[in-house]
N, C-alpha and C positions, 0 to 999 in steps of 0.2 A: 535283315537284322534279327537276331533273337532278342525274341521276350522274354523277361525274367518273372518266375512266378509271382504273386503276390506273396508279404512276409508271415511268417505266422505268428501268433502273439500267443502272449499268455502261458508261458514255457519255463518252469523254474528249473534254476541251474543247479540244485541237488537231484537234479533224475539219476544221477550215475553216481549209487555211491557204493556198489560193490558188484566185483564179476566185469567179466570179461572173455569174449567169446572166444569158444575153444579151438575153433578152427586151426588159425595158423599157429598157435601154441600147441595144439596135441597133436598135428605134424610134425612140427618142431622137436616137443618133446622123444616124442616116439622114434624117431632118429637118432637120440643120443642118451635115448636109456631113462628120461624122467620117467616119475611115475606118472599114472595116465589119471591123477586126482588134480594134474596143476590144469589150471582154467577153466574147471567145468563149467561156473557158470555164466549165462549168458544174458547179455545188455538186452536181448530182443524179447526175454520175459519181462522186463520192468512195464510198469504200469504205465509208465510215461516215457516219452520222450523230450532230447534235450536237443536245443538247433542243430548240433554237430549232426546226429541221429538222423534229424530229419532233413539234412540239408544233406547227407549223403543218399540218401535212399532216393534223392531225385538221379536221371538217368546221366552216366560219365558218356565218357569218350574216348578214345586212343587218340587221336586225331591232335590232341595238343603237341605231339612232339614232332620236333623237326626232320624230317625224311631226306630234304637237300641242301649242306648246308658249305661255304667255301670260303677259305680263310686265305689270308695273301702268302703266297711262299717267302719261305725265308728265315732265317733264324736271328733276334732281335739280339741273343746276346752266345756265348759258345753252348747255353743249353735249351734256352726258352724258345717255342718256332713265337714268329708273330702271331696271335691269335685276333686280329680284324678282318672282320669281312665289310666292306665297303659298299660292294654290291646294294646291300643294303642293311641299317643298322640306326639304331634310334636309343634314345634316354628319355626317361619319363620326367614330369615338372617337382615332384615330390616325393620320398621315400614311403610316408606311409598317409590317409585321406580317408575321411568321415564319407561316409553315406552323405548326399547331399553337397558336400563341397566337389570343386573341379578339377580334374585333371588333364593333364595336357601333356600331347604325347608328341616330340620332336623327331623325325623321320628324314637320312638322308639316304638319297639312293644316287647308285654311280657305276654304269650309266645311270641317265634318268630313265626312272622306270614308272606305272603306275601300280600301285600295289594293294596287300587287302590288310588289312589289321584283325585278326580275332584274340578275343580278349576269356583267358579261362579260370578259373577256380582250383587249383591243387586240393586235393582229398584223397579222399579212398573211393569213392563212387564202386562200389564192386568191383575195384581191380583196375579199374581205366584209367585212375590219376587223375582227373581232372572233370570238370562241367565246362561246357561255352554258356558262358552269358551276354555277349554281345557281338557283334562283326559289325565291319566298317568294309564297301568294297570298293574298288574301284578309286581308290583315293591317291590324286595327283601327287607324284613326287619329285624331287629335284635334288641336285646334286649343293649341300649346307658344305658353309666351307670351314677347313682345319682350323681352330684358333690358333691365335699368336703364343707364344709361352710369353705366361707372365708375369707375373712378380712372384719368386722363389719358386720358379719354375712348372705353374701350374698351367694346365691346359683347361680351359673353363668355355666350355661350347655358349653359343650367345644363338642358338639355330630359332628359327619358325618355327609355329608348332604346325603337324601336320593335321592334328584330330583334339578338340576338346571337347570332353564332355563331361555332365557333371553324375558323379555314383550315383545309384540307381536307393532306393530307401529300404529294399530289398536283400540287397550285395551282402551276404555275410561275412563276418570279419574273416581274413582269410589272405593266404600270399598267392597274386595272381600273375599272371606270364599272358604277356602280348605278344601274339607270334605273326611275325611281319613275315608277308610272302613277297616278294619284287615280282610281277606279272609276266618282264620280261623274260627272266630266265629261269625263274623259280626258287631263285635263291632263299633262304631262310635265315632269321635269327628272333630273338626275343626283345620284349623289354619285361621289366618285372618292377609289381608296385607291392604293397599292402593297403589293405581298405582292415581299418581298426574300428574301434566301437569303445564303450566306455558301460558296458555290462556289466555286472559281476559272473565273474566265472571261478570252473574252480581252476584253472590253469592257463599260464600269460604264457605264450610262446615266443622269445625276444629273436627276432633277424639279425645275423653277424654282419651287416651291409657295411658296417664301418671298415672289416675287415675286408669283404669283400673289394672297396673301393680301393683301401690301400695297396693291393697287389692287384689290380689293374693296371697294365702297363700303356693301354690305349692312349693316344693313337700309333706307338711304337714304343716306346720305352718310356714310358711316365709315371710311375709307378712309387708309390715313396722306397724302394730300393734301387733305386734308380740314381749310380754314381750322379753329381753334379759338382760342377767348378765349386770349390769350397763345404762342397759336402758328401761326407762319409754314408754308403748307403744304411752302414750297419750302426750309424750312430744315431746322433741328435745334434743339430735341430736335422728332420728331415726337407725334401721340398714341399711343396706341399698340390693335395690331391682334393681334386674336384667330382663333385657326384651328379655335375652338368657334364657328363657326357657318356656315352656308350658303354655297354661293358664287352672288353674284348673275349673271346674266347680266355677258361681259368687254363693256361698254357702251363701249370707247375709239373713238374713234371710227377708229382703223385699222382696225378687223376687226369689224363686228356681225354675227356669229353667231348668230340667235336662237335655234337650235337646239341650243346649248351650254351653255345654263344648269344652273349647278351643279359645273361639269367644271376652272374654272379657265382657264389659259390655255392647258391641254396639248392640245387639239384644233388649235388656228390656227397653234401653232408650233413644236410639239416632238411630236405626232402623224406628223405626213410622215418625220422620221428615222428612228422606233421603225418603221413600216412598213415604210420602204427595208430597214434592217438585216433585220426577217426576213424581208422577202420573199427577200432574197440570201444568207438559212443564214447569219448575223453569229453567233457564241455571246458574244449580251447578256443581261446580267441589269441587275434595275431598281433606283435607292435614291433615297431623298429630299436634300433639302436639310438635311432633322434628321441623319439620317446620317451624309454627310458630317462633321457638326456634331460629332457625338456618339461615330462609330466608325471612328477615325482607321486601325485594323490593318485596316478592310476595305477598304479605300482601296488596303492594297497584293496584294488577290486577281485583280487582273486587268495587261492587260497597255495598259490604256488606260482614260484616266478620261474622261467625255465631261459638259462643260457644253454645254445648247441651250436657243436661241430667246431669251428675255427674264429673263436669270439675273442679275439689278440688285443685289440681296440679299444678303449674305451675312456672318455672323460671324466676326471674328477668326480664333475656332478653325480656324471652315472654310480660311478663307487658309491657314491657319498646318499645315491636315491636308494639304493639297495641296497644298502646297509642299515637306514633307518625301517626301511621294507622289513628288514629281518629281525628288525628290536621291536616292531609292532606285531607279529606273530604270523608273516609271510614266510613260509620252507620256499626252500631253494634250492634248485636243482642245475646244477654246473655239468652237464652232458658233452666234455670235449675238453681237450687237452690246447696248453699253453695259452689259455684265455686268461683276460685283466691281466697282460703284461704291461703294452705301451700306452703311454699316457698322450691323449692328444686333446688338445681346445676343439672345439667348433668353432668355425667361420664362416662368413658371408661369402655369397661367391660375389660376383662383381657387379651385378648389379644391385647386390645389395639386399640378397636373399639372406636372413639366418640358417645358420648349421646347414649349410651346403659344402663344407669345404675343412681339411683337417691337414694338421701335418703332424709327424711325433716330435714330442719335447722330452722323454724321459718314458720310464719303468715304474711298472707298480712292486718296487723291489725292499727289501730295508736300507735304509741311507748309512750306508759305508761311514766307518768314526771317521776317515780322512781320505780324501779322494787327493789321490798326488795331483800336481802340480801340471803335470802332461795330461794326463786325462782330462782335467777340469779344461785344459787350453782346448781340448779335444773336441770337450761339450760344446764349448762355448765359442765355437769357428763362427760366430755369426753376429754382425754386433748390436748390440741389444737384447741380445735371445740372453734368457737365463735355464739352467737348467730345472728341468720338473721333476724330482723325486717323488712320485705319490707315496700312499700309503699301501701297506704290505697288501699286495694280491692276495695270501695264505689266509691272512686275516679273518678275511670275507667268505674264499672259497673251503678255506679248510689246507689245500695245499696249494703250490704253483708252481711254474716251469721254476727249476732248480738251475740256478745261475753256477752254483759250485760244482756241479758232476761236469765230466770229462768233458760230453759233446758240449757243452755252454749254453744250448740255443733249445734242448730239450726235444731233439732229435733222437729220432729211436721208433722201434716194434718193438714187439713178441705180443707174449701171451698172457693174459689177466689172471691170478693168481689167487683164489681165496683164502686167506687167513684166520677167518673168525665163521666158520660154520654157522656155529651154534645163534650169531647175530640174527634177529628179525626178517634180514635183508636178505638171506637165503632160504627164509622158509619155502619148501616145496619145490627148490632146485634141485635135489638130490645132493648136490656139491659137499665134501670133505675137505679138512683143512689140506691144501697143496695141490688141490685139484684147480686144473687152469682153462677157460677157454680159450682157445686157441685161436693167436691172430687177433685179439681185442685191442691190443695196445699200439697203437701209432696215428699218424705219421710223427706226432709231436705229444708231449705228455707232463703229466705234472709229477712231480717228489716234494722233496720241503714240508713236510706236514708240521702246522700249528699245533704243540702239544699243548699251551695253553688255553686253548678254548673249552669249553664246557662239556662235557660229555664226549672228549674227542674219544674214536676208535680209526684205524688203520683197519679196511676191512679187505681188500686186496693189495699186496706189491708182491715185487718181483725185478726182476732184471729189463731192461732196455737196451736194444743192441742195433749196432746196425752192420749190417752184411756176418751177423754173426758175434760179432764183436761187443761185447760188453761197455756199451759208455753213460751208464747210470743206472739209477734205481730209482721207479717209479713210487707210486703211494696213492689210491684212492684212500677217501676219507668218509666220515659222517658223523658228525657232528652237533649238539643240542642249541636250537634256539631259546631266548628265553622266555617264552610264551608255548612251551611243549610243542615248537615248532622245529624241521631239524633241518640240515642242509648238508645235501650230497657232494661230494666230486667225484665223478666218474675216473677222470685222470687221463682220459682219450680220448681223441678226435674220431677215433672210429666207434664210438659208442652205437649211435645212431644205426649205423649199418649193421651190429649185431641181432638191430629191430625188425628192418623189412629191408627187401629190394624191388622196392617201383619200378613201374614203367622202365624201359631204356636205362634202368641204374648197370653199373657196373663194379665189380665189387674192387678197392683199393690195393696196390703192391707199391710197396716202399720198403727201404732197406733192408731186400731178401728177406721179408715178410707178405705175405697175400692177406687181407683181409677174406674169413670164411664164409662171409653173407647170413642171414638170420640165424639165431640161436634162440630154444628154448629158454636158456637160461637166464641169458638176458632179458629176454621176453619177462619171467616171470621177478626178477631181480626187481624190472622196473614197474610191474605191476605192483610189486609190495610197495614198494616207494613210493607211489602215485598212490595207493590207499592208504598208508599212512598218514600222508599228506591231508589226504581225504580228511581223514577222522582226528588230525590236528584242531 
């Protein structure tokens, strides 16, 4: 078993308040012509350091990613294959877990097999991706059995746990991956938690798990797009999804990962941000989507809230925590496209866990003067269910997926488009009005922009297409808070991967679009915006 260092104290979270090392930015730049003045300076002159700093500087690993991993043959629908591996495959007791509290880690294997659990740290560690902080060997396992489907068609695993223990007081806030090996034949997959903290930092980094969970299809087609007797996949009410049990291989066909089974969707698109920040000393700490949810005062510990990748999900509350987040003088950074669309409660699973469980009731959309007669019948296939209109996603983010352009769903690539040069937000990019990065925009994206908000400006659009084909117009935003605070929309899912490509990443193709893999520009886009933020 590995020992975890002792923690270190005494560490204020303004160590980082300007600079960023030049490394992967004057590679970057020097590729595409910036000038060799973006990122000169570096985090490793400041006087101090900050946990992120000195928790990377302890020694990585490659070792956390999975080398053998096998999924069951077969195609669950005419495009998705199945993505379960049985062999061996496990769900953890909680999304995200204090230093000090338990965690409990449910493990089935099939055959039975005995297996090893190592449990790692995601970072930048020099390039490794990861820390081991703990192993477990040798530990008995058995074949847990499928649950029943259950009420509104949820599969809610009820398994042993195979391993409990409780966070070490050490464990820095941070998104960890459990990588189960099955002894017998070596098979591999993950499980994946968060261990949170209640720090002040200058930067919340929020997990899309709610989303991840929803398009889960495990154990075969369960997924809330997943037709059911009286329910519409692409409507409301959905069935509903449970976060007691595995996560199957992300099978979409934008990103097959084989090697990320069990992990969610945090490896293809919200992995490259967490890297970039600490490879460049960021003081981030990590929270769930339950969080957000549920602990609205943590929301105001830092000096910047950060939604990434594919963050579609989200309850009421959560709106309604970051929103008041944003009227107390937290910036905002929205890093992904078609996020705060669908509106879903929190539920208990069945033994009577809170917010373990969700289905969608409705859109973060404007409520239509009059919804016909058919459609409200539409909504409302369920009896008792009412429909949930939240409040306008644009609102909050600045813009959202655009329900009126062609594709409806906010489907679409291309290219990121700047508009406004002369903005803050490109200083020392080089970039001209019409100059585009290429490949920034997909798989999914936002248009719609809030013209009434405060200070709004449209600081990149452009066209959205797919296989060519023109089916809307995007719109990045930014926006004034009312405490000299601002808040970004990026307007794409592939943000992130403009930043770095970790370990085992692969770079995204959708709609006869290739995502390009890091870009200076990017790189230094979001350094202005993080220093902004800063000095908010």
């Amino acid at each position: 078993m590995n020992e975890s260092q002792e923690p270190q104290r005494g560490i204020h979270r303004r160590d980082l308040i300007k600079g960023i090392t030049a490394a992967s930015l004057g590679l970057a730049a020097g590729s595409i012509g910036i000038p060799d003045s973006v990122g000169q300076s570096s985090v490793s002159s400041l006087p101090r350091r900050n946990l992120i700093q000195i928790e990377n500087a302890k020694p990585g690993t490659p070792d956390w990613q999975l080398t053998k991993t096998r999924q069951l043959p077969g195609k669950i629908n005419k495009i998705l294959n199945n993505g379960r591996c049985p062999w061996i495959e496990g769900y953890c007791s909680a999304n995200s877990v204090r230093a000090g509290e338990k965690l409990r880690v449910m493990v089935s294997t099939n055959p039975v097999s005995d297996f090893k659990l190592e449990i790692f740290r995601t970072g930048y560690y020099n390039g490794d991706g990861a820390r081991l902080m703990k192993r477990f060997d040798s530990l008995k396992g058995k074949t847990q059995i499928d649950p029943p489907v259950g009420e509104n068609y949820v599969r809610d695993c009820n398994w042993d746990p195979s391993v409990e223990f409780e966070i070490p007081e050490d464990w820095l806030s941070g998104v960890y991956l459990g990588k189960l090996t099955a002894e017998k034949e070596n098979f591999q997959s993950y499980v994946i938690f968060i261990v949170r903290d209640d720090r002040p930092c200058d930067f919340l980094f929020q997990c899309s798990e709610l989303t991840w969970s929803a398009y889960n299809r495990w154990p075969a087609d369960y997924s809330i797009y997943t037709d059911h007797p009286g329910f519409d996949s692409k409507g409301v009410p959905s069935g509903t999804v449970s976060f007691n049990r595995p996560y199957g291989l992300f099978t979409h066909p934008v990103n097959k990962h084989k090697t990320s089974g069990g992990s969610g969707e945090y490896l293809p698109w919200e992995f490259p941000l967490s890297y970039w920040m600490e490879q460049h000393g960021y003081d981030v700490s990590y929270i769930s989507n339950i969080d957000t949810h549920a602990d609205p005062k943590g929301l105001l510990r830092t000096k910047g809230f950060i939604s990434v990748g594919h963050d579609e999900y989200w309850s009421v509350e959560m709106y309604d925590n970051v929103s008041k987040a944003r009227e107390a003088g937290v910036n905002l950074a929205f890093f992904g496209g078609n996020s705060v669309l669908c509106v879903v409660p929190m539920l208990p699973s069945s033994d009577g866990t809170p917010n373990r469980a969700v289905r969608r009731e409705g859109w973060f959309l404007p409520m239509p003067e009059k919804i016909p007669e058919a459609k409200k019948r539409q909504m409302q296939n369920q009896e008792g269910f009412e429909f949930n209109m939240g409040p306008d996603g644009a609102q909050l983010m600045g813009g959202r997926l655009d329900h009126q352009q062609p594709s409806g769903r906010g489907l679409g690539a291309g290219d990121w488009t700047c508009v406004m040069p002369e903005h803050w937000l490109f200083e020392g990019t080089g970039m001209k009005k019409g100059d585009s990065i290429n490949g920034l925009l997909g798989w999914e994206w936002h248009g719609a922009p809030a013209m009434n908000l405060p200070g709004m400006n449209i600081v990149a659009e452009g066209d959205a297409t797919i296989k060519g084909k023109k089916v809307g117009r995007y719109s990045s935003t930014l926006y004034d808070g009312p405490k000299g605070n601002v808040v970004f929309n990026a307007a794409t899912i592939w943000w992130a991967n403009g930043l770095s490509s970790p370990p085992g990443h692969k770079n995204p193709t959708r709609h006869g679009v290739t995502q390009q893999g890091p870009d200076g520009r990017v790189q230094q886009i979001t350094q202005n915006l993080f220093q902004r933020m800063l000095e908010a």
